[in-house]
DRENMI-548068 format. One line per 10 residues: number of its first residue (from 0); for each residue z, y, x of N, C-alpha, C. Coordinates in steps of 0.02 Angstrom, whole numbers, plus 50000, padded with zeros to 5 digits. Layout:
% residues N
NUM	Z:Y:X:Z:Y:X:Z:Y:X  ... .
***
This chain:
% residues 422
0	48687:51272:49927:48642:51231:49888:48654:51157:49901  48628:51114:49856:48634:51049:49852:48570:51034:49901  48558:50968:49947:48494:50959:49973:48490:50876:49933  48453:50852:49923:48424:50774:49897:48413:50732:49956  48445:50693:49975:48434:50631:50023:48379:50566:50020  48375:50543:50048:48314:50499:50052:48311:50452:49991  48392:50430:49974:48378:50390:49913:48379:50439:49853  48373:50505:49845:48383:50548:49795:48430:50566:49748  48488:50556:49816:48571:50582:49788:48582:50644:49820  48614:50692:49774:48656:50755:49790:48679:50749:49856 .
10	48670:50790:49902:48760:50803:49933:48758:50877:49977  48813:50894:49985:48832:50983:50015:48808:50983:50065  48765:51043:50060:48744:51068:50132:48811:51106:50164  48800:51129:50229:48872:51116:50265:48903:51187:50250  48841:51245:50235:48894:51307:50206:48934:51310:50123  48923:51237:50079:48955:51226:50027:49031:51199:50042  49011:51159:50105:49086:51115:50133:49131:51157:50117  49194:51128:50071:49270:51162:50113:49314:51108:50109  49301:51109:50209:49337:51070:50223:49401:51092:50242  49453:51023:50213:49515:51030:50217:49552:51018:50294 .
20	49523:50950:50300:49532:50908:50358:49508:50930:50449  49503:50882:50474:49489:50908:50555:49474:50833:50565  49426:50822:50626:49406:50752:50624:49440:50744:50690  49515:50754:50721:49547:50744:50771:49577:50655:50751  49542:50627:50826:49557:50546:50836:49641:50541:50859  49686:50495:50838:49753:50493:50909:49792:50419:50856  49813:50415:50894:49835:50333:50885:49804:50260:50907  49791:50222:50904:49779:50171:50901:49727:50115:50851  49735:50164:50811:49676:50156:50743:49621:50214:50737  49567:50202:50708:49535:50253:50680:49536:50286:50576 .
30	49523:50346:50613:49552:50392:50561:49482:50422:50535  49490:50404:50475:49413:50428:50432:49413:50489:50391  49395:50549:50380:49403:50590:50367:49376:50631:50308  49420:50653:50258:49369:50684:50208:49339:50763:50236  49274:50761:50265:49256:50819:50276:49209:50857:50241  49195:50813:50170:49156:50838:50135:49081:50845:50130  49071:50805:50161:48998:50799:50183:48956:50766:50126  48965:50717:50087:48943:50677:50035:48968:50680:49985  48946:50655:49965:48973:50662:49866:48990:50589:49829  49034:50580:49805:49052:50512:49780:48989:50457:49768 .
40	48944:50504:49741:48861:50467:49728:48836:50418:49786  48830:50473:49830:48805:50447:49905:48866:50372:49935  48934:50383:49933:48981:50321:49953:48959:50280:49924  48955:50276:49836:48935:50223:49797:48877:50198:49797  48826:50220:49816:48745:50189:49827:48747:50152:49885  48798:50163:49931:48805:50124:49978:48839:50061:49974  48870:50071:49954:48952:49999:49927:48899:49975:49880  48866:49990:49848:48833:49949:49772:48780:49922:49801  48756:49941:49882:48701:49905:49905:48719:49834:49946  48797:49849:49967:48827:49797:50024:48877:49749:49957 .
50	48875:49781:49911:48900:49734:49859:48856:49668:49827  48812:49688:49845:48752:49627:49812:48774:49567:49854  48789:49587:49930:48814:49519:49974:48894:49501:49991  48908:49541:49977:48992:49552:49985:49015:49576:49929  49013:49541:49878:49055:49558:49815:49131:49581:49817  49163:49633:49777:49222:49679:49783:49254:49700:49727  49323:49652:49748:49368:49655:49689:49430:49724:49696  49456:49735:49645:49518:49775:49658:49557:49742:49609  49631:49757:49670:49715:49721:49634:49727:49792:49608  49765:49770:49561:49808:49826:49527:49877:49821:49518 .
60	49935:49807:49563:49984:49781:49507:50017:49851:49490  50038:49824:49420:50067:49829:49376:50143:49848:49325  50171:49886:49300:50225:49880:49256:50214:49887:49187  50219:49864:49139:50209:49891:49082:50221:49960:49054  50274:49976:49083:50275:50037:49062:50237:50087:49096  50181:50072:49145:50157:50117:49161:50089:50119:49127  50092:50072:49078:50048:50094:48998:50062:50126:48976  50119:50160:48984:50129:50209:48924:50148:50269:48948  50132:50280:49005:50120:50328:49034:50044:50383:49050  50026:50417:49058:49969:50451:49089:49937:50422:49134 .
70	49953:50368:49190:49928:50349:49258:49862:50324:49232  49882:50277:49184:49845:50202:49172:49761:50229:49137  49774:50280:49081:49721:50288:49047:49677:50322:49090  49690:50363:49146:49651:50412:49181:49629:50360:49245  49661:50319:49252:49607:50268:49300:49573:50212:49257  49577:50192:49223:49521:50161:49161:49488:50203:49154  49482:50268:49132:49424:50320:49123:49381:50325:49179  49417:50310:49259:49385:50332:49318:49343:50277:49324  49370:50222:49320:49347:50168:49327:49265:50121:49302  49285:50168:49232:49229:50140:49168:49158:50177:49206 .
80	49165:50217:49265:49086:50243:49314:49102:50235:49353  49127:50176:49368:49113:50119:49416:49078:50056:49421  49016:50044:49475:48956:50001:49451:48957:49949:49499  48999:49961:49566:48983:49922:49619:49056:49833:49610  49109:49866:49574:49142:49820:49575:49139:49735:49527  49131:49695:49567:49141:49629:49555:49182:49623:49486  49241:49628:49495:49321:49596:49448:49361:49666:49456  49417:49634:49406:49486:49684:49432:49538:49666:49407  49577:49642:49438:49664:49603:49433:49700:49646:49403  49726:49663:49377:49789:49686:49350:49859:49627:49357 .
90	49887:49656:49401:49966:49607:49403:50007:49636:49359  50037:49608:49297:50094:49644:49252:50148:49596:49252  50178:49666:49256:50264:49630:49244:50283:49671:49220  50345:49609:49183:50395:49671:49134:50341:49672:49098  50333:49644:49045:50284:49625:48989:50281:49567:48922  50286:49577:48851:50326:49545:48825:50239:49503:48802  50235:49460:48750:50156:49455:48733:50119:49516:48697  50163:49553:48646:50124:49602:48613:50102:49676:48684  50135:49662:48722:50122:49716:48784:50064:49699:48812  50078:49630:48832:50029:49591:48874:49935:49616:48836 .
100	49959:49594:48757:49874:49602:48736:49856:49679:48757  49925:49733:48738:49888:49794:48745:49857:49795:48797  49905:49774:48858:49869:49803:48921:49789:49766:48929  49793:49717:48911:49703:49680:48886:49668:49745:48880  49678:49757:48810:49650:49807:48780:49624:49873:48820  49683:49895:48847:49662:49975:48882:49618:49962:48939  49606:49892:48962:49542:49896:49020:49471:49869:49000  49476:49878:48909:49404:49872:48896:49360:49918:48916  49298:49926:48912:49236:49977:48939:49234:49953:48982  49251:49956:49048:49267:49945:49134:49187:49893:49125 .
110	49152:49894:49169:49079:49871:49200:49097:49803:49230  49169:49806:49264:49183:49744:49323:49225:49691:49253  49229:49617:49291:49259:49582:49223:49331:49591:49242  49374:49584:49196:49441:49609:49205:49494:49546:49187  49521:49552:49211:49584:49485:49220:49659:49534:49215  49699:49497:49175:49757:49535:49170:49813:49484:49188  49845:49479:49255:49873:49414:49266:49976:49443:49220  49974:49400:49174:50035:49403:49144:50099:49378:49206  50124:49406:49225:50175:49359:49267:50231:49346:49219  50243:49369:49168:50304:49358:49114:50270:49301:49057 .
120	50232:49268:49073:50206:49215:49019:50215:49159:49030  50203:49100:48981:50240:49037:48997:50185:48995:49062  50127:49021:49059:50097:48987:49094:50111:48995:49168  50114:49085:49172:50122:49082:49250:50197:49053:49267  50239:49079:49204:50301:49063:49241:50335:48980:49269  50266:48943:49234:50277:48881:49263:50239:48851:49309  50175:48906:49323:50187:48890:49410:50241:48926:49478  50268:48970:49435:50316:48999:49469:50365:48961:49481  50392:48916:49434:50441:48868:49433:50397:48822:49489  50367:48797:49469:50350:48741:49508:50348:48751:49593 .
130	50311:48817:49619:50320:48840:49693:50382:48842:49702  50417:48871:49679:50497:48871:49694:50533:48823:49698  50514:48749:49685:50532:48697:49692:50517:48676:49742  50468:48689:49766:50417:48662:49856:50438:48711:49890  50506:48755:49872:50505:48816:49924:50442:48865:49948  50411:48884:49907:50355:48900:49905:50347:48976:49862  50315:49022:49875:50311:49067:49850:50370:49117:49847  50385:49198:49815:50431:49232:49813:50495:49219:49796  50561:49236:49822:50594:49216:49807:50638:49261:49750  50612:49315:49746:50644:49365:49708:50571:49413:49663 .
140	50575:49426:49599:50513:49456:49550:50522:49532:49591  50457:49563:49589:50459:49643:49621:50394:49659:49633  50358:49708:49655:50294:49719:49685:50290:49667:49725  50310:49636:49780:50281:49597:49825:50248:49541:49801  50308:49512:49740:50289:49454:49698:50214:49473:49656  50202:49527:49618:50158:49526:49589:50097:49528:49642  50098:49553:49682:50056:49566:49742:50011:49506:49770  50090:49456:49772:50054:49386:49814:50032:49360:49745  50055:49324:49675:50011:49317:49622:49955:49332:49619  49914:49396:49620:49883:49437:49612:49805:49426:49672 .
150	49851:49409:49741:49808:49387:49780:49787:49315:49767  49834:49283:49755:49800:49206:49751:49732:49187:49687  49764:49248:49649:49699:49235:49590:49627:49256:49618  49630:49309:49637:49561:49329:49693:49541:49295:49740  49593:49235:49774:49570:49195:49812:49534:49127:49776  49571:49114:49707:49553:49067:49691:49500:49073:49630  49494:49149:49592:49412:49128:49565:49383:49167:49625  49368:49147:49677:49312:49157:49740:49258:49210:49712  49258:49259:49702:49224:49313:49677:49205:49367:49714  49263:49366:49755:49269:49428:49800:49262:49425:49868 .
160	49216:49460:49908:49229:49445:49980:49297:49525:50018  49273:49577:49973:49330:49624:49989:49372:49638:49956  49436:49631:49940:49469:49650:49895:49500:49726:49907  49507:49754:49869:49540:49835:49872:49591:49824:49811  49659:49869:49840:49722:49883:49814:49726:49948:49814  49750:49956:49743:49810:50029:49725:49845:50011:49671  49884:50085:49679:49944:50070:49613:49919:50096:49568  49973:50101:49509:49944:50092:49456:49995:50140:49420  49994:50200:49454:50051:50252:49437:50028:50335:49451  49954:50300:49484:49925:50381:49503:49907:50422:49453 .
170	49940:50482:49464:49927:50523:49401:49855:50594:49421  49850:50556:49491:49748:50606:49517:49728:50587:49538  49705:50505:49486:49687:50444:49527:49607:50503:49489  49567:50480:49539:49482:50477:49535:49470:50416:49584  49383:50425:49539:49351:50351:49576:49330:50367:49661  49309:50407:49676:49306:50450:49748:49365:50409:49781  49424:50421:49781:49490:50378:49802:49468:50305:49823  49435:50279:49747:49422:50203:49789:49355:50191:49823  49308:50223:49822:49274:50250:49868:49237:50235:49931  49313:50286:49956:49324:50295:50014:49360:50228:50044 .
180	49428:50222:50005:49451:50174:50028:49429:50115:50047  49371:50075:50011:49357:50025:50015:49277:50012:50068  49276:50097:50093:49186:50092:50115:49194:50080:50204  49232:50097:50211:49239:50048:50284:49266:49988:50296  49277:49944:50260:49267:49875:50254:49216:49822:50215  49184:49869:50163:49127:49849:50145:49060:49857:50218  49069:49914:50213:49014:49916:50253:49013:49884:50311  48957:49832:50323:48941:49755:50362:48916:49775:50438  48939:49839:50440:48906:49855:50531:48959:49882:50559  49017:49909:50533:49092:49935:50545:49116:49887:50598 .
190	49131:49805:50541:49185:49779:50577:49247:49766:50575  49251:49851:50520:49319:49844:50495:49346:49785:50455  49410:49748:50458:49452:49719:50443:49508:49740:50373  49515:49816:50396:49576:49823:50336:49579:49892:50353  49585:49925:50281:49578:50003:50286:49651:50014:50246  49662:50069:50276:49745:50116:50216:49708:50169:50208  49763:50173:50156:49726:50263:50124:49795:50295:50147  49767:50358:50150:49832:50428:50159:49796:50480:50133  49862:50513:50126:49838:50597:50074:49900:50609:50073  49882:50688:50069:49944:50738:50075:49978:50737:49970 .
200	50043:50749:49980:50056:50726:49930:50117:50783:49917  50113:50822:49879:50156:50882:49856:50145:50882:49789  50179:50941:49764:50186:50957:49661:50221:51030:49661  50238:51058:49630:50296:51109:49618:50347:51121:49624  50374:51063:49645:50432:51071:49682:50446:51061:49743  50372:51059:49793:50356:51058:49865:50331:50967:49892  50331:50964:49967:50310:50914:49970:50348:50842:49979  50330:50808:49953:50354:50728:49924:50339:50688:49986  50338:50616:49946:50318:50568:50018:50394:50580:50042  50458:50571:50030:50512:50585:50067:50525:50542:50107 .
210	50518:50474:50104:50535:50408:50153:50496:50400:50205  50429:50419:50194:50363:50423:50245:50394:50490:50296  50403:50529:50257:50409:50581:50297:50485:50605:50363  50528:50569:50305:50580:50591:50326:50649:50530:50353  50617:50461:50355:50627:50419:50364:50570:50375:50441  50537:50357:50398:50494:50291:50437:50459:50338:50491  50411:50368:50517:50401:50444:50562:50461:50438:50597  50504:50480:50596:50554:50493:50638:50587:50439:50665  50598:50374:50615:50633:50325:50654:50578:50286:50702  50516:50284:50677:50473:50252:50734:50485:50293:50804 .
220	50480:50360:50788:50485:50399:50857:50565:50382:50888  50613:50375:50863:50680:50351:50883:50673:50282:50909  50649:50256:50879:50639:50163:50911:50602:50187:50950  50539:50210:50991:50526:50218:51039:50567:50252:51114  50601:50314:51089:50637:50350:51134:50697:50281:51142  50745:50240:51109:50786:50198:51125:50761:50123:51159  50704:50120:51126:50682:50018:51143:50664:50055:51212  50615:50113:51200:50570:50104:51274:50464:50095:51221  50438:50079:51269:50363:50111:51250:50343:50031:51209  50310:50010:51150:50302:49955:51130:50244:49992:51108 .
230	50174:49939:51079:50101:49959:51052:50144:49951:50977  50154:49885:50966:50166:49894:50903:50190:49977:50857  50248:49991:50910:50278:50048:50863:50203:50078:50864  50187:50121:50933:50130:50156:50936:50056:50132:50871  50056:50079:50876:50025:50061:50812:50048:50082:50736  50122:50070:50716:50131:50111:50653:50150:50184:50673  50172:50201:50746:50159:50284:50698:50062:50332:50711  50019:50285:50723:49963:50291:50692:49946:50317:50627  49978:50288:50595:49982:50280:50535:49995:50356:50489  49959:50398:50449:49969:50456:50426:50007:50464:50392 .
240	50024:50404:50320:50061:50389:50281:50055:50314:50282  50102:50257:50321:50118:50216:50312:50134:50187:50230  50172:50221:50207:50193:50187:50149:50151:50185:50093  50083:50214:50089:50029:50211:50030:50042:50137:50016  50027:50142:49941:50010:50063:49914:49927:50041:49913  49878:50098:49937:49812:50101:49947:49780:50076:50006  49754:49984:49980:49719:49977:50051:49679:49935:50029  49634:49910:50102:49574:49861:50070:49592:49830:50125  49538:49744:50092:49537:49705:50178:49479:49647:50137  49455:49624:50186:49399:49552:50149:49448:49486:50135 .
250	49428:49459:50140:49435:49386:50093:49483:49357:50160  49471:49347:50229:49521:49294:50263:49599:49363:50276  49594:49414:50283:49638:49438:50291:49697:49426:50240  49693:49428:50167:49700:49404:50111:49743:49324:50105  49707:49269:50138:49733:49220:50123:49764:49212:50184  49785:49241:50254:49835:49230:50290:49890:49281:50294  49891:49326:50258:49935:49358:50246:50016:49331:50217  50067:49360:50263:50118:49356:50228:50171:49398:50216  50182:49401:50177:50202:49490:50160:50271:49469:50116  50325:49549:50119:50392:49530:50089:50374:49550:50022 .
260	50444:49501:49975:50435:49513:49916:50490:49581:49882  50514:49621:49942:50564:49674:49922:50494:49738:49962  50559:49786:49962:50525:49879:49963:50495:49870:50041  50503:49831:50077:50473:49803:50132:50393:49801:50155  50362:49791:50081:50299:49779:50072:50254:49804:50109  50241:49860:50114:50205:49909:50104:50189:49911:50220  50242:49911:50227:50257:49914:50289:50249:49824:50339  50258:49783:50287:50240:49689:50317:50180:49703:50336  50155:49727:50278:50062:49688:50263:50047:49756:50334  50063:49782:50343:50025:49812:50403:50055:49769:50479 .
270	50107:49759:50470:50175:49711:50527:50097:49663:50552  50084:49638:50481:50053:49565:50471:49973:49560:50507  49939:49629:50492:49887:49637:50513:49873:49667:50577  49933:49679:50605:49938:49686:50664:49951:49622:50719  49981:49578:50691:49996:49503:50729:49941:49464:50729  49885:49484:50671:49813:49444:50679:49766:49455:50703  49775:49538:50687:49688:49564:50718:49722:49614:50778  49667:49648:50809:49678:49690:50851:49678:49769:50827  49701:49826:50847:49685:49868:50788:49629:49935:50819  49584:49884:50855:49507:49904:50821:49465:49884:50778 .
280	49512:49843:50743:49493:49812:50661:49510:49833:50613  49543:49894:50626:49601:49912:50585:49576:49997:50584  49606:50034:50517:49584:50093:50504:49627:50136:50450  49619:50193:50440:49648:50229:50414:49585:50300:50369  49607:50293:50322:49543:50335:50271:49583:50407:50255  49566:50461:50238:49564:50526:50185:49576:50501:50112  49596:50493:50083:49572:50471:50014:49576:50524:49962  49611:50580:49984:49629:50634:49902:49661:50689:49926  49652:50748:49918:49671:50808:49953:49733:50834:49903  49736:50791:49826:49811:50808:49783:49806:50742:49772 .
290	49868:50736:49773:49908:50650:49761:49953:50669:49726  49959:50639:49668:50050:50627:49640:50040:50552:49595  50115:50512:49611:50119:50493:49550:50225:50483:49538  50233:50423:49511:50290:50437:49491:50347:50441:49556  50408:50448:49547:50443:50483:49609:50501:50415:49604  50526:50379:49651:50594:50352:49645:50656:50408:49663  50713:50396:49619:50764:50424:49611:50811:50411:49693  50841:50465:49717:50880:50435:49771:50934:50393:49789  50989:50392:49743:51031:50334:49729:51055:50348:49789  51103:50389:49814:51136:50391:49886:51189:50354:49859 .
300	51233:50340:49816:51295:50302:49823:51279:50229:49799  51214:50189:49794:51198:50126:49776:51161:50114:49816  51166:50077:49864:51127:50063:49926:51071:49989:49882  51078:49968:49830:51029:49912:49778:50980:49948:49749  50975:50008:49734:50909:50033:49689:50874:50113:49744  50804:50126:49701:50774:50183:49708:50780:50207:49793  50782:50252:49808:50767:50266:49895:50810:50234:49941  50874:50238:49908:50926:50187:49981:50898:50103:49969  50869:50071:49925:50887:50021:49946:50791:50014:49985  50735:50060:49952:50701:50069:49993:50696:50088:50047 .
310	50744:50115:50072:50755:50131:50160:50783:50074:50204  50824:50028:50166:50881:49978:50199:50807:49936:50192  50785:49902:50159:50711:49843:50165:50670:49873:50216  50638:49950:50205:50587:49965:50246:50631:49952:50338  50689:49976:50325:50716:49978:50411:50713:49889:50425  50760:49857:50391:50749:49777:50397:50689:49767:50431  50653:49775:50373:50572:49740:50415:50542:49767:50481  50549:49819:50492:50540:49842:50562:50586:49811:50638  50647:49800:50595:50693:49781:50632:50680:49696:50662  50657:49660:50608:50646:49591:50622:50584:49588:50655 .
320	50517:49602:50637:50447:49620:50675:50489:49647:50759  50519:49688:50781:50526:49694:50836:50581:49640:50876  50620:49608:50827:50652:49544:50853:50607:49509:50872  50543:49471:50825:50502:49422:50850:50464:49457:50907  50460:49517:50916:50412:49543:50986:50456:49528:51058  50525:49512:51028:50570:49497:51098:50617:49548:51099  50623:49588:51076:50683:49652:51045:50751:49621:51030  50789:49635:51077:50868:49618:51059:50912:49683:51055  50939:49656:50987:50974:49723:50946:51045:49694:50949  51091:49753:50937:51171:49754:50942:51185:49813:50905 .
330	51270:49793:50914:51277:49870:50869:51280:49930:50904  51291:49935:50980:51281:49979:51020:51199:50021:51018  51148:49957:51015:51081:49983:51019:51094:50024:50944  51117:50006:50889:51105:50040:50827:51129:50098:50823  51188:50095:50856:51228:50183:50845:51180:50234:50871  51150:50189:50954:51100:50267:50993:51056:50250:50931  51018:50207:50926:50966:50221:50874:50995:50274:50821  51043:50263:50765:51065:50329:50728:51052:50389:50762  51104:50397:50814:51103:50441:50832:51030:50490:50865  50989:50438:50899:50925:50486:50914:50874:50498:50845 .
340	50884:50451:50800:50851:50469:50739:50888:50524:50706  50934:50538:50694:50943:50585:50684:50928:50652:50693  50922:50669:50756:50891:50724:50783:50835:50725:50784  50808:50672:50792:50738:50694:50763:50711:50684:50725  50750:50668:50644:50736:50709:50581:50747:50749:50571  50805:50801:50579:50825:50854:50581:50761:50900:50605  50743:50866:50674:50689:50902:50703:50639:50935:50637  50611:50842:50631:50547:50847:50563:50556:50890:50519  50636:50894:50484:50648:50942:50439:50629:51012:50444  50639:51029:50513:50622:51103:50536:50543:51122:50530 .
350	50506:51057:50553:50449:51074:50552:50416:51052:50463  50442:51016:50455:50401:51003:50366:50435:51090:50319  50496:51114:50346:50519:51182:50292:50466:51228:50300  50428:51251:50398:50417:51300:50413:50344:51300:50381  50322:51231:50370:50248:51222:50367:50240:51220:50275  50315:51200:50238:50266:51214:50180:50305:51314:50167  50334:51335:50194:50338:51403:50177:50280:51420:50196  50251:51416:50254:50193:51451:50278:50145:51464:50211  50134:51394:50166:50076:51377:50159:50104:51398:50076  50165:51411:50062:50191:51445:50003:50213:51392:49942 .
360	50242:51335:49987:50268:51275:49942:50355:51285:49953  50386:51278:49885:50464:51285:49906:50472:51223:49937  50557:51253:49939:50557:51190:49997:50659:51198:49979  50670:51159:49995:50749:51149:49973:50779:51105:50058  50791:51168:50103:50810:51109:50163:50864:51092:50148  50930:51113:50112:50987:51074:50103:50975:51010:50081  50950:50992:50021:50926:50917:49991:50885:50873:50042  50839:50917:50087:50807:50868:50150:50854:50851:50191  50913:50881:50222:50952:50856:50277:51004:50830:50233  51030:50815:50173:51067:50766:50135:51038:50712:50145 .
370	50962:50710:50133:50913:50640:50119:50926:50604:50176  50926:50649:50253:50940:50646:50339:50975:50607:50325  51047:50631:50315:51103:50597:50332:51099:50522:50269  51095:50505:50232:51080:50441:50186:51050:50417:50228  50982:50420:50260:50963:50384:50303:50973:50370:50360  51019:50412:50378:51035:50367:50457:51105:50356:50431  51138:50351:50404:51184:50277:50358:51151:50228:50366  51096:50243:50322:51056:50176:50317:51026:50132:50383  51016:50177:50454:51005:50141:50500:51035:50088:50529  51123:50120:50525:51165:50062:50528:51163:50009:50498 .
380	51179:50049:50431:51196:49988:50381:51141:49923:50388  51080:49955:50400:51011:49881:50388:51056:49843:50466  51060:49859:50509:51067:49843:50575:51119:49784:50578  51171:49825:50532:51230:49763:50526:51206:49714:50479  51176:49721:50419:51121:49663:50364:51118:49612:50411  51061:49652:50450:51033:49605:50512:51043:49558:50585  51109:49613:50598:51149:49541:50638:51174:49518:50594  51182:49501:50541:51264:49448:50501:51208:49416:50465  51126:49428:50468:51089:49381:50433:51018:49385:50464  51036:49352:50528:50968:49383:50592:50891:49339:50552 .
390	50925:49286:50537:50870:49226:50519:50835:49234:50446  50868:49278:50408:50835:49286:50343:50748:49319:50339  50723:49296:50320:50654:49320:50309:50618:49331:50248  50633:49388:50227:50599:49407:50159:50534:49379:50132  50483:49337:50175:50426:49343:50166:50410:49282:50142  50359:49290:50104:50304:49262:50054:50256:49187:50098  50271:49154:50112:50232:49099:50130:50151:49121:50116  50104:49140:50174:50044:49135:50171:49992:49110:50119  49928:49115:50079:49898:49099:50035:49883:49007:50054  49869:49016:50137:49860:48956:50147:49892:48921:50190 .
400	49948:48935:50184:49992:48887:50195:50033:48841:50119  50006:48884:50079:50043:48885:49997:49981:48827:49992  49919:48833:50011:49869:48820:49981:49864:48724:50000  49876:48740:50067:49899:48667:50101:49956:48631:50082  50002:48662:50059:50072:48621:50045:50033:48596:49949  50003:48642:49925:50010:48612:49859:49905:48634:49833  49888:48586:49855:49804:48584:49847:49778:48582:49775  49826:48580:49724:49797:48599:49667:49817:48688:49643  49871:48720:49683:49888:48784:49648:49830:48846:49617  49767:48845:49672:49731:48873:49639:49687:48849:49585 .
410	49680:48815:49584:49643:48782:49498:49697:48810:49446  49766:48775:49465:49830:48799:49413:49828:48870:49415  49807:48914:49465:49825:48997:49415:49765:49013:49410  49705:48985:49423:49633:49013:49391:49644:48981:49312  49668:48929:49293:49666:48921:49229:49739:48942:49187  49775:48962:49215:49834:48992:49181:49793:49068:49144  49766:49099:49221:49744:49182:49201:49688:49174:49157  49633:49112:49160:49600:49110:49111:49624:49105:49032  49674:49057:49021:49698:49039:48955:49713:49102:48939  49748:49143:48963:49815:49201:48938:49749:49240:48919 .
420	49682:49258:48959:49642:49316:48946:49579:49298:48906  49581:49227:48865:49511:49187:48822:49543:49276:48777 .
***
């Protein structure tokens, strides 16, 4: 049976529960758990009560073509019973003007006011020009770029004290998802700083997540067995699924952030929030018990596109974060590194085949220990990148450090995103 709570919302009594999860603590962060206890109703009466003082935006970025896909319409639908949110950014790229209005269009209904930041229009692209002249801002267009755009507009119409991120490709996106995600940083007695989302993520042709799984995991545990014991690593392999594009954080985390503008991303902004806060500020959510959305292609003989060149950025950035910790790398340290990562993906492999047969998901281990070996190529290969270009730094100049070098930029993209969206 359902029981009625004090404010006179639904939620499962505990012989309705089926829970998926286990509320086991280990890492360095805390881990929030879907155990089924409440009902989306109950999260949202809460966020819609801490929203009256802490107003809460969500980024979205963006591709155009993922208008014309399934993702887009089924989170506008989720969205449109949604009551607690402030705004909502949309970053688009890859967008011509007749694209640009559609995507306008498909986030009518929505309760929160909606901003669609064009990054392909003449307005932004001439503050784009112009940062790039002050050395300022991305140096290359990609998620990261739309990302930092995306943030500066939330910084600069001041609307928001929490902002929450996802992509914009989920194809089982529900509102529950943002939720969760965003309710331990809303909520003003936590503390929390910055939440990620994770969820198990499979389809029919078994389980996905291949870089999380079969990459970044195993090599954190290899950089440990070779460097020796560091918090940091121990801090990302905390992490359930590192590579989600699903997270929240308030308003100062936001404007000191500096994050890369390549496949790096995903993995900085945690680098980043680890160099500021401590990570009992820091957290990790349940967000969705089925996840899918679109898949990158592997590209083993083009180390520039789809999973290799996302493995060569994601290793980079780990690689430089442990340079600045005092980490001195060679090519000797890189080979043992290959070499112990190796084995213990191979390992992972054994244990990700046995666990989705168990559970009656195929599973293809030849194509997983192909993926193995691409990636520890790739260990080298980032390694040598990185001595022959130790000093390069992918990253995005801070909101306010951007903000100090050039004291009019936010007026200039609060009225760029205004013009493009009259």
């Amino acid at each position: 049976m359902h029981e009625i709570n004090k404010k006179g919302i639904s939620f499962l009594t505990i012989n309705e529960r089926e829970v998926v999860g286990d509320f086991f603590q280990n890492g360095v962060i805390t881990t929030f758990h879907d155990l089924s206890n409440r009902t989306v109703g109950e999260l949202e009466s809460d966020i819609s009560d801490w929203a009256k003082t802490r107003p809460i935006s969500l980024l979205i970025p963006a591709l155009y073509s993922e208008f014309e896909g399934p993702a887009i319409p089924k989170i506008v639908s989720e969205l449109r019973k949604v009551t607690y949110l402030d705004e909502i950014i949309v970053g688009l790229d890859n967008a011509d003007y007749k694209e640009f209005e559609k995507a306008k269009k498909a986030f009518q209904g929505v309760d929160a006011r909606c901003r669609i930041i064009w990054n392909d229009g003449p307005a932004m692209r001439e503050i784009q020009k112009d940062l790039a002249q002050h050395n300022l801002g991305p140096l290359e267009r990609g998620k990261g770029a739309n990302v930092w755009y995306a943030m500066g507009y939330f910084l600069a119409s001041g609307r928001g004290s929490v902002l929450g991120m996802h992509d914009a490709d989920i194809v089982t996106y529900s509102r529950d998802m943002l939720a969760k995600l965003i309710y331990p940083v809303a909520n003003p007695t936590f503390g929390y700083v910055f939440s990620k989302g994770f969820y198990f993520r499979a389809d029919e042709q078994g389980f996905n997540g291949r870089v999380s799984r079969l990459l970044v995991t195993p090599l954190i545990r290899a950089l440990q067995q070779t460097l020796g014991s560091d918090h940091y690593l121990s801090y990302l392999d905390s992490f359930r699924y590192p590579l989600a594009g699903e997270c929240a954080m308030n308003a100062d985390v936001v404007m000191g952030l500096r994050i890369p503008f390549d496949w790096g991303l995903e993995v900085g902004v945690l680098s980043e929030v680890y160099r500021r806060y401590t990570s009992g500020r820091v957290c990790q959510v349940d967000l969705a018990g089925v996840y899918d959305h679109k898949h990158q292609h592997i590209s083993e003989n083009d180390s520039s596109q789809g999973l290799h060149r996302m493995a060569t950025d994601i290793t980079k950035s780990m690689y430089r974060k442990l340079a600045i910790r005092g980490q001195v790398f060679s090519k000797g340290v890189f080979r043992t590194l290959k070499a112990t990562y190796y084995r213990t993906a191979l390992d992972f492999v054994d244990h990700f085949t046995h666990d989705a047969e168990m559970n009656g998901f195929p599973v293809d281990r030849h194509k997983e220990e192909q993926l193995v070996e691409m990636f520890a190529q790739t260990i080298t290969a980032a390694g040598e990148q990185y001595l022959s270009r130790p000093m390069e730094l992918p990253l995005i100049p801070s909101w306010a450090v951007t903000l100090d070098a050039q004291p009019d930029v936010f007026n200039n993209i609060q009225r760029a995103v205004e013009i493009d969206n009259a």
